[in-house]
C-alpha positions as CSV (number, residue, x, y, z in Angstrom):
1,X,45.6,26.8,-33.7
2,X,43.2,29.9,-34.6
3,X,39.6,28.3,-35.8
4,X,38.8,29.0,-39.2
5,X,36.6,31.6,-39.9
6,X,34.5,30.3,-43.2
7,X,32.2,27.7,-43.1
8,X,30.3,28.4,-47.0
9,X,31.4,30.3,-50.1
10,X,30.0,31.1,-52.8
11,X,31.2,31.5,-56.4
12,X,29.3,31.9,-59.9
13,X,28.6,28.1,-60.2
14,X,29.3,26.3,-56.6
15,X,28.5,26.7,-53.4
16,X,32.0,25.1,-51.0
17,X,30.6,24.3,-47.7
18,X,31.9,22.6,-44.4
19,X,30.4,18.7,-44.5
20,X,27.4,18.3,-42.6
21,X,25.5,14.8,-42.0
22,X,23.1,15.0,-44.6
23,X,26.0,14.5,-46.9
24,X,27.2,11.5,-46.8
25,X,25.1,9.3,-49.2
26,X,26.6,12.4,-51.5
27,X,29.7,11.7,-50.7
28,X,29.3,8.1,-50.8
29,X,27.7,8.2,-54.4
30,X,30.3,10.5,-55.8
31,X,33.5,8.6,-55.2
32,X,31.8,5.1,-56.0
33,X,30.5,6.4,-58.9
34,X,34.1,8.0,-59.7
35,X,36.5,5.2,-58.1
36,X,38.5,4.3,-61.5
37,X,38.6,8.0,-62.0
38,X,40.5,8.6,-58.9
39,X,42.3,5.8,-57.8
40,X,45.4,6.7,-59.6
41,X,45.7,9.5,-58.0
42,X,44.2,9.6,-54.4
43,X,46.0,7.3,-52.1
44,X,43.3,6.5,-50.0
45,X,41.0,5.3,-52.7
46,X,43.1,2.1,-51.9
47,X,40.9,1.3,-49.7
48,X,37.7,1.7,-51.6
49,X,35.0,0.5,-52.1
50,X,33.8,1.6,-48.4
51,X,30.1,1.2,-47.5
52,X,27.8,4.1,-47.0
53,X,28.4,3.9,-43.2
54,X,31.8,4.6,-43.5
55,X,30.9,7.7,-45.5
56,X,28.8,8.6,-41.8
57,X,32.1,8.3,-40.0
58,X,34.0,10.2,-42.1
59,X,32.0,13.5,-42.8
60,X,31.7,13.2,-38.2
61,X,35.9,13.2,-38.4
62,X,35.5,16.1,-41.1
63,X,32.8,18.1,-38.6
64,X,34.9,17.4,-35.6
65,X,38.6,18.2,-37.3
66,X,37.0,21.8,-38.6
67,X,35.0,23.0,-35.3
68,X,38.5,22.0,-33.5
69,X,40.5,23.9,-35.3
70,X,42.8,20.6,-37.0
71,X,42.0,20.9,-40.3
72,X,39.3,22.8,-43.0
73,X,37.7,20.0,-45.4
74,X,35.0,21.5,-47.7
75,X,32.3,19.4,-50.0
76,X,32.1,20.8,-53.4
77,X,27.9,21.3,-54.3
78,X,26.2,22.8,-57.4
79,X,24.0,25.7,-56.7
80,X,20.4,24.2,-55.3
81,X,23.3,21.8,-53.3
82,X,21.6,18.6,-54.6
83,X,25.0,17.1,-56.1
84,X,28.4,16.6,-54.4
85,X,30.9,17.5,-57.2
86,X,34.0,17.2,-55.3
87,X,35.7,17.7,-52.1
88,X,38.4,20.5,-51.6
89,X,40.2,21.9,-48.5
90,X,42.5,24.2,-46.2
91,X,44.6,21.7,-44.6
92,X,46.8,22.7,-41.9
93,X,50.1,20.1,-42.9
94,X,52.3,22.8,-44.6
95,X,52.9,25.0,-41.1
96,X,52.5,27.7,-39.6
97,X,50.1,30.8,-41.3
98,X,49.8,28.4,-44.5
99,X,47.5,26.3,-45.7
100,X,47.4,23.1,-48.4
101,X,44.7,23.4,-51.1
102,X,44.0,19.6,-51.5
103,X,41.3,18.8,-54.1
104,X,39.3,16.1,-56.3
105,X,36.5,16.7,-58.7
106,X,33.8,13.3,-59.9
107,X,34.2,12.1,-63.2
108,X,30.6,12.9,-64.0
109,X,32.4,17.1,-63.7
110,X,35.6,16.6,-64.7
111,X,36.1,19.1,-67.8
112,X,33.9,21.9,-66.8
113,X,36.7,23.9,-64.7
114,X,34.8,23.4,-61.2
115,X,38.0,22.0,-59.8
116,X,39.8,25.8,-60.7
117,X,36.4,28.1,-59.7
118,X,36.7,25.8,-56.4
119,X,40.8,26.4,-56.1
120,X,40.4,29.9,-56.9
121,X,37.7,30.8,-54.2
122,X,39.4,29.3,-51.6
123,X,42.9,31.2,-52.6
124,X,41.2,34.5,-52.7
125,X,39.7,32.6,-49.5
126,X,43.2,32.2,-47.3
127,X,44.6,35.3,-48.0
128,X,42.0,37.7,-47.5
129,X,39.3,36.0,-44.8
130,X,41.8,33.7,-43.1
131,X,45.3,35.7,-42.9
132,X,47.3,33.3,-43.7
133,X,50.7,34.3,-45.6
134,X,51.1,30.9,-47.8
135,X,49.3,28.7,-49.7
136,X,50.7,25.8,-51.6
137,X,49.0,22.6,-54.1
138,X,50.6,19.1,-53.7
139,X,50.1,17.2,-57.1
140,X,51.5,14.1,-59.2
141,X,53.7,14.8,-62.2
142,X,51.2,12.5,-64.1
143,X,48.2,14.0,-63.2
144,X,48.1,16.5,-66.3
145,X,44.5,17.4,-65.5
146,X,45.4,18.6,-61.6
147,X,48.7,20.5,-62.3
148,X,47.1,22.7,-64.9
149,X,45.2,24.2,-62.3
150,X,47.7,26.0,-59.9
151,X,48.9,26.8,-63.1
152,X,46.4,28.8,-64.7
153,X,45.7,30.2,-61.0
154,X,48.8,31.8,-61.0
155,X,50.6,29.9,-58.6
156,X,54.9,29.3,-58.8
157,X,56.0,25.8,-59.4
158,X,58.9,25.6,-56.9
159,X,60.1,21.7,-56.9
160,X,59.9,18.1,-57.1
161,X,59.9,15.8,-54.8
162,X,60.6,12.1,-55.7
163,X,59.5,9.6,-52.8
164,X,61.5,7.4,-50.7
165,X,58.8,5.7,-49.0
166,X,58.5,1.5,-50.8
167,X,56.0,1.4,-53.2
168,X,55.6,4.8,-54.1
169,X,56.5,6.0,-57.2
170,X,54.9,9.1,-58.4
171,X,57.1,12.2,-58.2
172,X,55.0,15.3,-56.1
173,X,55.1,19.1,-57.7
174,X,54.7,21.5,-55.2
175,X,53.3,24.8,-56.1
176,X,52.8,27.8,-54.1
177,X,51.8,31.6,-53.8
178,X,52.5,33.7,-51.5
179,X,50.2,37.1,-50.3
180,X,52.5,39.4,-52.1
181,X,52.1,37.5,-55.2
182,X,48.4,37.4,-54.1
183,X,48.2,40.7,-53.8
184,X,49.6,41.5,-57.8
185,X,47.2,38.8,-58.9
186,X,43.7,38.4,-61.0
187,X,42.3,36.5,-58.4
188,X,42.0,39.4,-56.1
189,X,39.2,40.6,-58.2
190,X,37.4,37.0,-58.4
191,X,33.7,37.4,-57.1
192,X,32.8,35.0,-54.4
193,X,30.7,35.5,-51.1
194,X,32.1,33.9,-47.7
195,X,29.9,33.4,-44.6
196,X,31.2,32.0,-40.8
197,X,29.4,29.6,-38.6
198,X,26.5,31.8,-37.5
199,X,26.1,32.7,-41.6
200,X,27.3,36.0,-41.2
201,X,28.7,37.3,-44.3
202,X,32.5,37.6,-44.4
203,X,33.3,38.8,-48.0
């Protein structure tokens, strides 16, 4: 698989970067501090509370899955990158030339539209840094907040899937946009700055 070519954007508000170790008490802080928040809605915060060790361990799987090539996990920071206010990603389960934009925002930011400057950049992202041809968003029915945001981004709701798998019971909307409709969209004009590994500017 071709290696991603962004490591940090930039946007009017938030800086999106790849996870480095210095995050992880961040991280850690941010979903305990948000766990009633997102347990509806996250699968794996079935399995919280985690201590801040395992918060170590997973930012080193993060690291190791971008530099590979596997998948693209980015932490969500304010500006001065003091505050985690989410996690977002390019993740490489929808096949070939696409990309799934996976995301989650911390109760203390919820309201404040981070969740669709952080979507938007990293659509403008995919299509014109990483050449991919398709993008899609994965969300519950229920979660009114999350499906809002493809939405408002422009992106085509194109079906329902209802699970089969015991004990799930949440229908998934899948959303998508494709570069053509990229291409006749507002986002193209969305200001944001991208920068690779060695920080050399991108966009």
């Amino acid at each position: 698989m071709e290696l991603a070519r962004t490591y940090r954007i930039e946007t009017e508000r938030l800086i999106i970067r790849c996870y480095e170790p210095s995050d992880a008490m961040k991280l850690h802080e941010t979903i305990i501090s948000s766990a009633d928040h997102l347990r509806p809605w996250l699968p794996w915060m079935q399995q919280e509370p985690k201590n801040p060790g395992a918060r170590a361990s997973l930012i080193r799987f993060f690291r190791g899955q971008f530099d590979l090539g596997l998948d693209y996990a980015f932490g969500i920071f304010d500006k001065a990158e003091k505050e985690l206010i989410g996690s977002t990603g390019l993740h490489t389960r929808v096949g070939k030339n696409a990309r799934e934009i996976g995301y989650w925002i911390g109760s203390k930011y919820i309201g404040k539209g981070f969740a669709t400057e952080a979507v938007g950049a990293l659509t403008k992202l995919g299509f014109t840094v990483e050449g991919l041809s398709r993008l899609e968003i994965h969300c519950i029915t229920e979660n009114i907040r999350s499906r809002k945001i493809p939405l408002k981004l422009g992106y085509k709701m194109e079906t329902i899937i209802t699970p089969d798998a015991p004990g799930i019971v949440q229908n998934m909307m899948i959303w998508s946009m494709s570069k053509h409709d990229y291409e006749h969209s507002r986002l193209r004009d969305l200001p944001i700055r991208a920068f690779d590994f060695m920080g050399n500017k991108l966009i």
